[in-house]
C-alpha positions as CSV (number, residue, x, y, z in Angstrom):
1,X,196.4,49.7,-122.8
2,X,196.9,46.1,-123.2
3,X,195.8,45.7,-119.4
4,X,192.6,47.5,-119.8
5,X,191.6,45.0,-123.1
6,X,193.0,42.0,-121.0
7,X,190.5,43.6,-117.9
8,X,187.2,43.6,-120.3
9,X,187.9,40.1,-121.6
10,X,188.2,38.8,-118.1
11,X,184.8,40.7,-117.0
12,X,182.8,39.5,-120.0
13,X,184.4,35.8,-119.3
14,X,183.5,35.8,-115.3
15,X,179.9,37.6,-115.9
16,X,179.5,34.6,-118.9
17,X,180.1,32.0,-116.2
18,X,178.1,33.2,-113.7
19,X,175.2,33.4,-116.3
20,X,176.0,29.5,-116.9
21,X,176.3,28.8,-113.4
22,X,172.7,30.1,-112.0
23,X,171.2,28.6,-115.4
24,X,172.2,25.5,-114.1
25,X,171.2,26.0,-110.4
26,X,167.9,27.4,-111.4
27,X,167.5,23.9,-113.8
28,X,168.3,21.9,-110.9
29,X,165.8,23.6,-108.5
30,X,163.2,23.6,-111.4
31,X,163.4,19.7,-111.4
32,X,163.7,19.2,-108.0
33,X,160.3,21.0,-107.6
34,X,158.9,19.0,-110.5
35,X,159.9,15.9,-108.7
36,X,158.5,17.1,-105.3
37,X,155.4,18.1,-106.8
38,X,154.9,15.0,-108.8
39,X,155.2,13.3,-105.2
40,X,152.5,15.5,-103.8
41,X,150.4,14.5,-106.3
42,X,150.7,10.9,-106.1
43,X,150.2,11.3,-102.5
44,X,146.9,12.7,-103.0
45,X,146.0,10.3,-105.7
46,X,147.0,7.2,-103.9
47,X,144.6,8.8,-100.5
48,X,147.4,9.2,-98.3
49,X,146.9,13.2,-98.3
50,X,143.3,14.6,-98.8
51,X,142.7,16.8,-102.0
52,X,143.2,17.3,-105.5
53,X,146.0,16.0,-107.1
54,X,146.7,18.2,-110.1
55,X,146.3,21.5,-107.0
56,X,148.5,20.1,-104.6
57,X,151.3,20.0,-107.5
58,X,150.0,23.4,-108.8
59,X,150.5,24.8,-105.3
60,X,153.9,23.2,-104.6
61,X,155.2,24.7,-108.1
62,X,153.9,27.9,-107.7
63,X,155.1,28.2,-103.9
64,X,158.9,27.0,-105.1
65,X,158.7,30.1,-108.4
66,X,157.8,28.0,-110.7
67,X,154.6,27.1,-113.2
68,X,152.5,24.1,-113.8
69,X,152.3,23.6,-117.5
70,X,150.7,20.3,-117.7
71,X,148.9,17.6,-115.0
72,X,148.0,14.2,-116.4
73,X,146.4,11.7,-113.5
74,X,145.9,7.7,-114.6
75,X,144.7,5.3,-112.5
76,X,148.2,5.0,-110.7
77,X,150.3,7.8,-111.4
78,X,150.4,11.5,-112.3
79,X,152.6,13.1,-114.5
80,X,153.5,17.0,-113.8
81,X,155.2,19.1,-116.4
82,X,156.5,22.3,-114.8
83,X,158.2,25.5,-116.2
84,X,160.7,27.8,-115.3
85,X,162.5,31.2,-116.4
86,X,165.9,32.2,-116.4
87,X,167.1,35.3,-117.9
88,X,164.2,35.2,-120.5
89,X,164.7,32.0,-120.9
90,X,161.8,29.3,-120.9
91,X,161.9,25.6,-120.5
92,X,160.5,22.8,-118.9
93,X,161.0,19.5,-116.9
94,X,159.0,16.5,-116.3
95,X,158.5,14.0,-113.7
96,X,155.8,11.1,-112.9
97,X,155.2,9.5,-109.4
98,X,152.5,7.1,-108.2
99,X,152.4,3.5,-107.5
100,X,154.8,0.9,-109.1
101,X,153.4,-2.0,-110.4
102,X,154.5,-5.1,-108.0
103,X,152.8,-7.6,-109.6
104,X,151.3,-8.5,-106.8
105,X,146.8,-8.1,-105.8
């Protein structure tokens, strides 16, 4: 009987890591896609890539599973917000991109 109690706590245990695990995969892919999008953007927004930057993120995001939640373009940079969802769980990650400031004109 003791085996059979011993076999539950190690199935609930494993299936608890595995939960952990993908949560973390899934955060990682969430913030690589932010940061590739973010990219995308700023290529647009510099002129290197023809468009809109705000879409090009939005497409990028939505083409890797994930959502565009906010877009904020300045002069130099854009700033992409993204979300994901795990298990009914929500969050979000951030990243900028654009043009670093040199000092130089």
């Amino acid at each position: 009987m003791w085996v059979l109690g011993f076999l539950c706590i190690l199935v609930t245990a494993s299936v608890a890591v595995m939960v952990g695990a993908s949560a973390i995969v899934m955060d990682a892919r969430l913030q690589g896609s932010v940061d590739r999008s973010a990219l995308a953007g700023a290529d647009v927004a510099v002129g290197v890539v023809a468009g809109i930057p705000c879409e090009h993120a939005q497409d990028l995001l939505a083409f890797e599973g994930f959502a565009l939640v906010d877009c904020t373009l300045k002069e130099d940079s854009i700033r992409v917000v993204g979300q994901g969802n795990h298990v009914g769980v929500e969050w979000t990650r951030r990243a900028r991109a654009g043009v670093g400031q040199s000092g130089q004109k």
